[in-house]
C-alpha positions as CSV (number, residue, x, y, z in Angstrom):
1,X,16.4,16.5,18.7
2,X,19.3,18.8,19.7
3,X,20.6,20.7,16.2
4,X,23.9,22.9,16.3
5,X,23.2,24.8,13.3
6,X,27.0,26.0,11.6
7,X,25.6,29.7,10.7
8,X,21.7,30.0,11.3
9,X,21.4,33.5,10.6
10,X,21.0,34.0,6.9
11,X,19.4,32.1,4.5
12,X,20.1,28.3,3.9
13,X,21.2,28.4,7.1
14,X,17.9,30.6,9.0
15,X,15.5,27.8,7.2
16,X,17.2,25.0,8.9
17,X,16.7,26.7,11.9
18,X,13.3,28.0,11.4
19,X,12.4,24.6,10.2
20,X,14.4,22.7,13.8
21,X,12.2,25.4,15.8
22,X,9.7,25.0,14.2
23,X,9.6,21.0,15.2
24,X,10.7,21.8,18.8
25,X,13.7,21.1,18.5
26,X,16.3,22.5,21.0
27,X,18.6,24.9,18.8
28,X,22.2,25.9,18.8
29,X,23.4,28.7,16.3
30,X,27.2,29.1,16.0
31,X,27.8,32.4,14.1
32,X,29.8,35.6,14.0
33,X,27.2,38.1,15.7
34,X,26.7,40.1,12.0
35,X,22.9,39.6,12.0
36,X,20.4,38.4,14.8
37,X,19.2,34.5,14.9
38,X,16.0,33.4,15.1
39,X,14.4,34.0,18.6
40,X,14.5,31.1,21.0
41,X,17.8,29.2,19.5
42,X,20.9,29.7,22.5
43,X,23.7,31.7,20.5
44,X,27.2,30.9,20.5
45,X,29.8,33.6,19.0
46,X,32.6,32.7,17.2
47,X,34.7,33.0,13.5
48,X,35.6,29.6,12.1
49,X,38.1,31.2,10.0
50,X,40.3,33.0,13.3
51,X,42.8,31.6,15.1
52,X,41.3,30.1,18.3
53,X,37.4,31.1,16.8
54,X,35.8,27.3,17.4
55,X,36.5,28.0,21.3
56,X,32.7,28.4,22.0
57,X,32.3,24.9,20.3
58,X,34.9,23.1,22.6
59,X,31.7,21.9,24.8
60,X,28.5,20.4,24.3
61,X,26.5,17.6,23.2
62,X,24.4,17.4,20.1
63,X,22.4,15.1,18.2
64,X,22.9,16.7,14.5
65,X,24.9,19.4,13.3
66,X,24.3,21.1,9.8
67,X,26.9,22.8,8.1
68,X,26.5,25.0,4.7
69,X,30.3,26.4,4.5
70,X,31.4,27.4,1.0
71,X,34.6,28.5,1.2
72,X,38.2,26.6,2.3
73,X,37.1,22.8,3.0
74,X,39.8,23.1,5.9
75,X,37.7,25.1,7.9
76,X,35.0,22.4,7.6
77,X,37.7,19.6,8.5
78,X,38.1,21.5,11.1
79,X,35.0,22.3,12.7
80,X,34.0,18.3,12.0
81,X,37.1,16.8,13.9
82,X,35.8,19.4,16.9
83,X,32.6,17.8,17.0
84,X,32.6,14.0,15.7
85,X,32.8,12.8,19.4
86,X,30.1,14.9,20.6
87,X,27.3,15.2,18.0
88,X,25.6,12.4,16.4
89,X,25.1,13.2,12.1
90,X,26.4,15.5,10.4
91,X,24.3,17.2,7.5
92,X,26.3,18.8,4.8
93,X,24.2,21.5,2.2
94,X,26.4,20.8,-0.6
95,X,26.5,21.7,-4.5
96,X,25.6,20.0,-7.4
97,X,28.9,21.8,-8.9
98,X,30.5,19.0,-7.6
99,X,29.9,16.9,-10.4
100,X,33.0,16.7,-13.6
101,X,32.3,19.3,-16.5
102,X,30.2,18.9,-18.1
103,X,27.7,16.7,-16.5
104,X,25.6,14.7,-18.8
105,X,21.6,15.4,-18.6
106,X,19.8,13.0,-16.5
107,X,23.2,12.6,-14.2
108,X,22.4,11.0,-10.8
109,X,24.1,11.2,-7.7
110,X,26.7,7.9,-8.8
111,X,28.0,11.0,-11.2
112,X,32.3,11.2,-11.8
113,X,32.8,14.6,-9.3
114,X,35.9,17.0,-9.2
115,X,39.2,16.5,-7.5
116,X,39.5,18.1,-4.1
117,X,40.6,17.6,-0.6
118,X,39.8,18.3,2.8
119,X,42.8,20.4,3.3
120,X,42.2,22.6,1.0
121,X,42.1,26.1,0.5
122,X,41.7,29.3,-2.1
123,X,40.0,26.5,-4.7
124,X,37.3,27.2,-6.7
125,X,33.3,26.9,-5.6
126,X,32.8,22.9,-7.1
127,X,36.1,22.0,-5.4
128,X,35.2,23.7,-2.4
129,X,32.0,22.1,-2.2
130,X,33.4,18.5,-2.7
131,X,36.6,19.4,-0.4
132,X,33.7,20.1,2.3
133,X,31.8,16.9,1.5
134,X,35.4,14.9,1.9
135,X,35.9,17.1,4.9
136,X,33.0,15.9,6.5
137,X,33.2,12.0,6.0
138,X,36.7,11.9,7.1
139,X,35.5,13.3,10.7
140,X,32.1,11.6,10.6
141,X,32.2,8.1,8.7
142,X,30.3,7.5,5.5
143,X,27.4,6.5,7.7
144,X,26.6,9.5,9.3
145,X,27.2,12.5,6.9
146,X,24.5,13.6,4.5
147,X,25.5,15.7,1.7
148,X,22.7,17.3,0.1
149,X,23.5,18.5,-3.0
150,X,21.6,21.2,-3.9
151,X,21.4,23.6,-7.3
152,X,19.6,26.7,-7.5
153,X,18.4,28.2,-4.2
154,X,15.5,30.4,-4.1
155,X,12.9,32.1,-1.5
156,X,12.3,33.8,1.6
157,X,16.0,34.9,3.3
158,X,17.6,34.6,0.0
159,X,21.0,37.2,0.3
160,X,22.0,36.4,-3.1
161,X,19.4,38.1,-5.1
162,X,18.1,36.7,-7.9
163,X,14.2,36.0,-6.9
164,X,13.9,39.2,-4.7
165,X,15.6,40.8,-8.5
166,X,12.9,39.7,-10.0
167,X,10.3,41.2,-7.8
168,X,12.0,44.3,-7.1
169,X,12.2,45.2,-11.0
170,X,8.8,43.8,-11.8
171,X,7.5,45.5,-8.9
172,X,8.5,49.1,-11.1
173,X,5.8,48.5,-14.0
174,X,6.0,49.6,-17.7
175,X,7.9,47.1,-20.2
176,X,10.0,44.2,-18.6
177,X,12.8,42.3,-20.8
178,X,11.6,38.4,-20.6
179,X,14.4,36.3,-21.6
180,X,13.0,33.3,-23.3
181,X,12.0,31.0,-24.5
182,X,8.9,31.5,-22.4
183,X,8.2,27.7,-21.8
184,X,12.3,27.0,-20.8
185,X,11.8,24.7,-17.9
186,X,13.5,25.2,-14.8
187,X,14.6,23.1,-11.9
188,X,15.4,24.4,-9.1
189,X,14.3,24.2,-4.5
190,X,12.5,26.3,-2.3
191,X,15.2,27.0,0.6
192,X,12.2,25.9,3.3
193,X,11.8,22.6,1.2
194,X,15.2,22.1,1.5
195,X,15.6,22.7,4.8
196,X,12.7,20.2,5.8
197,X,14.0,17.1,4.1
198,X,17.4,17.9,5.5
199,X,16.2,17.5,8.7
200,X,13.7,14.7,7.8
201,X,16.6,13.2,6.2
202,X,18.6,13.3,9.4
203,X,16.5,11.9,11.9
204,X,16.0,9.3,9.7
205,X,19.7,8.2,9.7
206,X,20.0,8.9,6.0
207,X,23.6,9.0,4.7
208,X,25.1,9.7,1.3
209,X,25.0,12.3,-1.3
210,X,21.8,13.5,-2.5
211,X,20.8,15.7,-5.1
212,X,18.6,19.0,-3.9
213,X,16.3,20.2,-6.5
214,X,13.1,20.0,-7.8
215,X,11.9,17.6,-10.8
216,X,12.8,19.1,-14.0
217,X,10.2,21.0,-15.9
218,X,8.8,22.1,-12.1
219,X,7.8,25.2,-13.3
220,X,9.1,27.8,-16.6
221,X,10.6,31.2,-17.1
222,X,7.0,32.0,-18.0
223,X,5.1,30.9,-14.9
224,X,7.9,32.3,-13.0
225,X,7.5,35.8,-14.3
226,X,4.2,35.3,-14.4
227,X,3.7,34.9,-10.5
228,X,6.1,38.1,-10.0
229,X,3.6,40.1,-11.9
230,X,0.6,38.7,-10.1
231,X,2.1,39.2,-6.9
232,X,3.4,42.1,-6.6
233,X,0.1,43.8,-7.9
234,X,1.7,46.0,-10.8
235,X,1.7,47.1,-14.1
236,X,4.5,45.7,-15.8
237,X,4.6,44.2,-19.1
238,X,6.5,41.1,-19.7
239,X,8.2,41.8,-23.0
240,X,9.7,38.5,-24.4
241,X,12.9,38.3,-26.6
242,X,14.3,35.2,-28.1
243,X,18.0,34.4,-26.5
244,X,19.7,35.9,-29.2
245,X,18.4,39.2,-28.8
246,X,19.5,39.3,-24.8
247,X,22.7,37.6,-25.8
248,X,23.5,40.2,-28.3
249,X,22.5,42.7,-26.5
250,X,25.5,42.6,-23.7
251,X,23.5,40.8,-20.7
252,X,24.6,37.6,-19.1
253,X,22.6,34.6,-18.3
254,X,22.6,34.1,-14.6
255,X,23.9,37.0,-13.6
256,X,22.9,39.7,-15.9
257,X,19.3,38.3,-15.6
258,X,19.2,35.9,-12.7
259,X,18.0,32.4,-12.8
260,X,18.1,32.7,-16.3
261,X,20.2,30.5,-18.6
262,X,19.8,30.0,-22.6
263,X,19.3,26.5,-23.8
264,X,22.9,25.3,-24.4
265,X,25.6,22.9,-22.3
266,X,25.1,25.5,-19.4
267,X,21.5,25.0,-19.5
268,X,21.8,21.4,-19.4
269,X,23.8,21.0,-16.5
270,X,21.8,22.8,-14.1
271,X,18.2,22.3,-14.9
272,X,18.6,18.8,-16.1
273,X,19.7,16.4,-13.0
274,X,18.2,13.3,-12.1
275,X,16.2,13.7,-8.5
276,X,14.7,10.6,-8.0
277,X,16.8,9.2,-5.3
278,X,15.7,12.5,-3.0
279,X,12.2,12.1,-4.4
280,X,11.8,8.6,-3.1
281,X,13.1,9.6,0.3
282,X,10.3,12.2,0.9
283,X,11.6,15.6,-1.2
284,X,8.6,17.5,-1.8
285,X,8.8,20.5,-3.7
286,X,6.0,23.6,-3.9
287,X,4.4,25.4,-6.4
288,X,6.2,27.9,-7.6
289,X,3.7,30.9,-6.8
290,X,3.7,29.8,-3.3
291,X,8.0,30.8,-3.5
292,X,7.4,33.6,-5.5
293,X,4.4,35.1,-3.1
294,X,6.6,34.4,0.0
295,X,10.0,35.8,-1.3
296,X,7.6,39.1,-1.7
297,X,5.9,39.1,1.4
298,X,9.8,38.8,2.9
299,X,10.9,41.4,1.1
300,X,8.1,44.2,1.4
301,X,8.5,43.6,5.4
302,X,12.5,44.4,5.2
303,X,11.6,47.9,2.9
304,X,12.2,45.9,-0.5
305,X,15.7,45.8,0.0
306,X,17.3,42.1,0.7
307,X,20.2,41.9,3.1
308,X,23.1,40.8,0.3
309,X,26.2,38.8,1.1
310,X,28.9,40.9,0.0
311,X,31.1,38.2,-0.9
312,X,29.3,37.6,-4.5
313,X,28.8,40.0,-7.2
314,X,25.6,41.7,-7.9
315,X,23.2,40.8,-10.3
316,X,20.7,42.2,-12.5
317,X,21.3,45.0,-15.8
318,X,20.3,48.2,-15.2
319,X,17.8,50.2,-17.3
320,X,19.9,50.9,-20.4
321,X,20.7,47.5,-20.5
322,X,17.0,46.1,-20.6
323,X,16.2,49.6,-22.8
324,X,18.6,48.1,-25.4
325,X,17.7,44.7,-25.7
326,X,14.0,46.0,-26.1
327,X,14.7,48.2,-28.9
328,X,13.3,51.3,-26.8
């Protein structure tokens, strides 16, 4: 297979790449030249978002083309109309923002979505997401664009920081807020597991929105924190609080504390989607310890310090935060 990866160096992006090379697939990145693909992949330079910047893409042949764009659908649009003659499928990482607020638990993939268009631009991440999926089919066809719809993203690459949070603050010892309830179930996919089906998904001519997360209850806040502590050798002391004692002391689910969200509408809608569509077409998800040991073994190799995109806000409290909300 011959895969031009949209990006490739960061990421959702690096796994699909890892993953391609990983089959023997012949590579293409397309990317700006901020970071360094993956050895072996031939690099092309360019900025979708310049006047003139798909030039490198104005030649070649390819069999599947991945794209995981988040911004203005246009630039999407217009990097699919370049290619539909020349590349076979197009795989779109999508969002399962896409869906109408609030989606109902248990919502499958048949779920009402926002309004958005291919054309647009400056709209908000769910329209965005959808504009890109729209995007996409009008280029491609129905029959050859996959949208994987995926919710939270976490392990090894991840520039967003909320796992390699985690680590870094467990990996400090002494007491360690726990947001609870202890037993909250998450769902939630490994970037590499995504990556895989993508590409199984592909080169088996799938087509079609699919939602991109684990089953629901795959692991809890507890295990999850657990296997930060056990990997990361150290002393800390998880030290759990109810959500009204987080809450009230200032921090923010999600952001404040990352991955984190208190049972509630919010809660619902991201940890509670129906995955058995991507299930029966080969998503396999692993254990969460496996994640949580990889993210660290990433992390300790760059220094500790994950490469974050600088186009979202960071997350985490800081130490009077955490102080307060355990009474110390």
């Amino acid at each position: 297979m011959r895969l031009l990866m949209l990006g490739g160096t960061e990421f959702a992006g690096r796994a699909v790449v890892e993953a391609a090379l990983g089959r023997g697939w012949e590579v293409t990145v397309f990317h700006r030249g901020r970071h360094e693909p993956p050895a072996g992949v031939v690099s092309l330079l360019g900025d979708r978002t310049a006047p003139d910047g798909l030039g490198a893409l104005a030649r070649g042949e390819w069999d599947l083309v991945v794209d995981t764009w988040s911004a203005d659908p246009a630039v999407v649009r217009d990097s699919a109309r370049l290619l539909a003659d020349r590349v076979g499928r197009c795989a779109y990482v999508s969002s399962r923002s896409v869906y109408a607020w609030p989606p109902s638990v248990g919502l499958a993939e048949d779920g009402p979505v926002v309004d958005s268009s291919p054309d647009a631009t400056g709209v908000p991440y769910a329209e965005a997401k959808r504009g890109g999926e729209l995007a996409a089919i009008a280029a491609f066809g129905e029959e050859r664009v996959l949208s994987g719809r995926a919710g939270l993203i976490i392990g090894p690459w991840e520039n967003v920081g909320r796992l390699p949070w985690w680590l870094n603050r467990i990996a400090r010892g002494g007491p360690v807020l726990a947001p609870g309830p202890r037993d909250l179930a998450l769902q939630y996919i490994d970037v590499r597991d995504m990556a895989r089906w993508l590409l199984d998904a592909s080169e088996a001519g799938l087509s079609g929105p699919y939602d991109l997360v684990s089953e629901p209850g795959h692991t809890t806040m507890g295990e999850l924190l657990d296997a930060c502590v056990r990997v990361t050798d150290s002393d800390a002391e998880l030290r759990w609080r109810e959500p009204e004692a987080v809450l009230g002391a200032g921090i923010e689910p999600w952001s404040g504390l990352p991955v984190w969200i208190p049972p509630g509408e919010l809660y619902e809608a991201m940890h509670g989607a129906d995955v058995s569509k991507a299930l029966a077409a080969g998503l396999r998800c692993r254990p969460v310890g496996e994640t949580v040991a990889d993210t660290w073994a990433w992390l300790r190799g760059l220094g500790g310090a994950a490469p974050l995109r600088t186009d979202r806000p960071a997350v985490g409290i800081t130490p009077e935060q955490e102080a307060k909300a355990l009474g110390l």
